[in-house]
N, C-alpha and C positions, 0 to 999 in steps of 0.2 A: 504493500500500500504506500509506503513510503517513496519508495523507486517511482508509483502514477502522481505524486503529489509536485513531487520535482519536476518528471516530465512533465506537467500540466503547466507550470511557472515557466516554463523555460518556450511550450509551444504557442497557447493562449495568449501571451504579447506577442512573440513573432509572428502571429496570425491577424493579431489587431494593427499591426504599424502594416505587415503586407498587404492587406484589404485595402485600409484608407491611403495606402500611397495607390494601389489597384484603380480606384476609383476616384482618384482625386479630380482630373482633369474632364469625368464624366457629366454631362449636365444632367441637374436634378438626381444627385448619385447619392441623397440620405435612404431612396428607398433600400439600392441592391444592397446599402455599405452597412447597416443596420438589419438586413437578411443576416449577411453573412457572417456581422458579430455575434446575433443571436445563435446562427448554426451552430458558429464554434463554439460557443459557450453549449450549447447542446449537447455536441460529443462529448466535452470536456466531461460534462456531468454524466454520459454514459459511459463514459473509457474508467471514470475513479470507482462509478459503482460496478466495472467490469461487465459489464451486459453486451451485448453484440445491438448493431446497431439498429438493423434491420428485422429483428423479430423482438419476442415479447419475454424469452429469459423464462418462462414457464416449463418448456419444455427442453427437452434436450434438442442441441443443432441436430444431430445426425436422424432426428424423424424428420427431416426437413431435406428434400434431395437436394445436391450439392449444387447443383446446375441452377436449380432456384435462387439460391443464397446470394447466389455470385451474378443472377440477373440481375437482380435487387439492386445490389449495390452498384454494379455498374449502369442500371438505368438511372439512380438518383446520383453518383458521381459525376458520371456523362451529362446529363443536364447542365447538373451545377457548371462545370466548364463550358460547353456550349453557350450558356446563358451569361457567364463570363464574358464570352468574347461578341456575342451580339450586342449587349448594352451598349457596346463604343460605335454600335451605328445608330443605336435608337436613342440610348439616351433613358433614362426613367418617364413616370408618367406617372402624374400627382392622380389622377383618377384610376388607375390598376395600382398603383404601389400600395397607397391606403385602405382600400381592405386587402391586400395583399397581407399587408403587416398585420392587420388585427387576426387574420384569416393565420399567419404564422404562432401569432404570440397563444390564442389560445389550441391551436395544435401541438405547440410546445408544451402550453402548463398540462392540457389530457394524457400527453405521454410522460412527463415526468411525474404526475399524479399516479400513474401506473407504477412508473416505478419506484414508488415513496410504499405504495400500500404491498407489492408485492415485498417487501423488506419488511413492512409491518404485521403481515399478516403469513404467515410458514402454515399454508397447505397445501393437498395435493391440488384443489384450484379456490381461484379466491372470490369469494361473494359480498367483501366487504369494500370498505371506501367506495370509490367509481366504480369499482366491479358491480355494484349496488345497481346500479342505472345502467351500464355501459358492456357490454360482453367482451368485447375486445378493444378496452383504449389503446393500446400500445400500438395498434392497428390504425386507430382513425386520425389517432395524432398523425402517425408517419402519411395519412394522406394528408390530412390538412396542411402540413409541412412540405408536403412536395407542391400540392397545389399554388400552395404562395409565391412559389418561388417563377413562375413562369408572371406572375404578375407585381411581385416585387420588381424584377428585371425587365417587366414592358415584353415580352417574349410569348407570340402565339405557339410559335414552336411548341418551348418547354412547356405551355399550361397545356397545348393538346396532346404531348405527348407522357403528361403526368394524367391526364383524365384517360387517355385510351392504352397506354402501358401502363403508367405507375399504379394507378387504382385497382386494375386488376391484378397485378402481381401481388398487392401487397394483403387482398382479398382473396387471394388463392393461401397465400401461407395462412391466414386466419384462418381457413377455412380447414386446412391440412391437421392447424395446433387444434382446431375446437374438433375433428374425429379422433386426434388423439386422446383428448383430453375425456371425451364422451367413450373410449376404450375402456379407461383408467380409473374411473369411479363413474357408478351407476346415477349418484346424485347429480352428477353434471349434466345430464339429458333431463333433470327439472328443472336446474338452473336454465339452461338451453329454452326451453319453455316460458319460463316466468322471464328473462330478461333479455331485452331484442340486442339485436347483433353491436349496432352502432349508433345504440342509445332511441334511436326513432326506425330501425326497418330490423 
């Protein structure tokens, strides 16, 4: 733990000077430049609690085929850069940037709400905190997270390729962890019942 606190001091600045010099010269660049500090503080706070970034830490990685995993991360990677280098022709856009940001910030607090309750709650699955209302936040964060990002950055691209890849990739792995999890204790298929997927469907 000590070894991720350090690395955390030493990467989270040199991520925050590389951004804002990234985007200095961009106009109307508080949208991408405050995506992208929220990102890294993002990881920052899954890499110390040790979670992978792209699932939900519930399960083991290896029910997850490997070809999935590595989609994942390469379609929300691949974005992030892509959308990187499109901004310097668009530019941000006060009308997609602002709900973009509100659209990031609480996809960020649903998935770190996830992961606050799975640390507070040690079972085989959890029906408390936002598990209460939400069946899979760790899931709808990371879409509400990818969604932002194509309009943080002004970017038809990346938002239709976060709606027509991202959403489904990250709705196939929910769907994979919740027949595991409906394996693995018989109560999980009430839970499944009484509490809808992503809070409303």
């Amino acid at each position: 733990m000590k070894f991720r606190i350090i690395w955390l001091f030493i990467i989270v600045p040199y991520f925050t000077i590389f951004f804002f010099n990234r985007f200095y010269h961009i106009p109307q660049n508080g949208y991408p430049l405050i995506y992208s500090y929220v990102l890294v503080g993002w990881l920052a706070f899954e890499f110390y609690l040790k979670n992978s970034f792209f699932q939900s830490g519930i399960v083991d990685l290896d029910k997850f085929p490997y070809w999935l995993r590595i989609a994942a991360a390469v379609y929300f990677y691949g974005s992030f850069v892509f959308a990187n280098f499109e901004i310097e022709n668009s530019g941000g856009n006060p009308m997609l940037g602002l709900p973009g940001l509100i659209i990031l910030i609480i996809g960020v607090a649903v998935r770190m709400k996830a992961d606050l309750d799975l640390i507070n709650f040690k079972k085989q699955f959890i029906d408390n905190g936002i598990y209460q209302v939400i069946r899979q936040p760790t899931y709808l964060g990371l879409i509400l997270i990818s969604l932002a990002m194509g309009l943080c950055f002004n970017s038809a691209v990346v938002l239709l390729t976060g709606i027509f890849i991202g959403v489904p990739l990250f709705y196939w792995e929910s769907r994979l962890e919740d027949g595991v999890l409906a394996k693995k204790d018989p109560k999980y298929k009430e839970y499944q019942r009484r509490v809808k997927y992503f809070g409303l469907i």
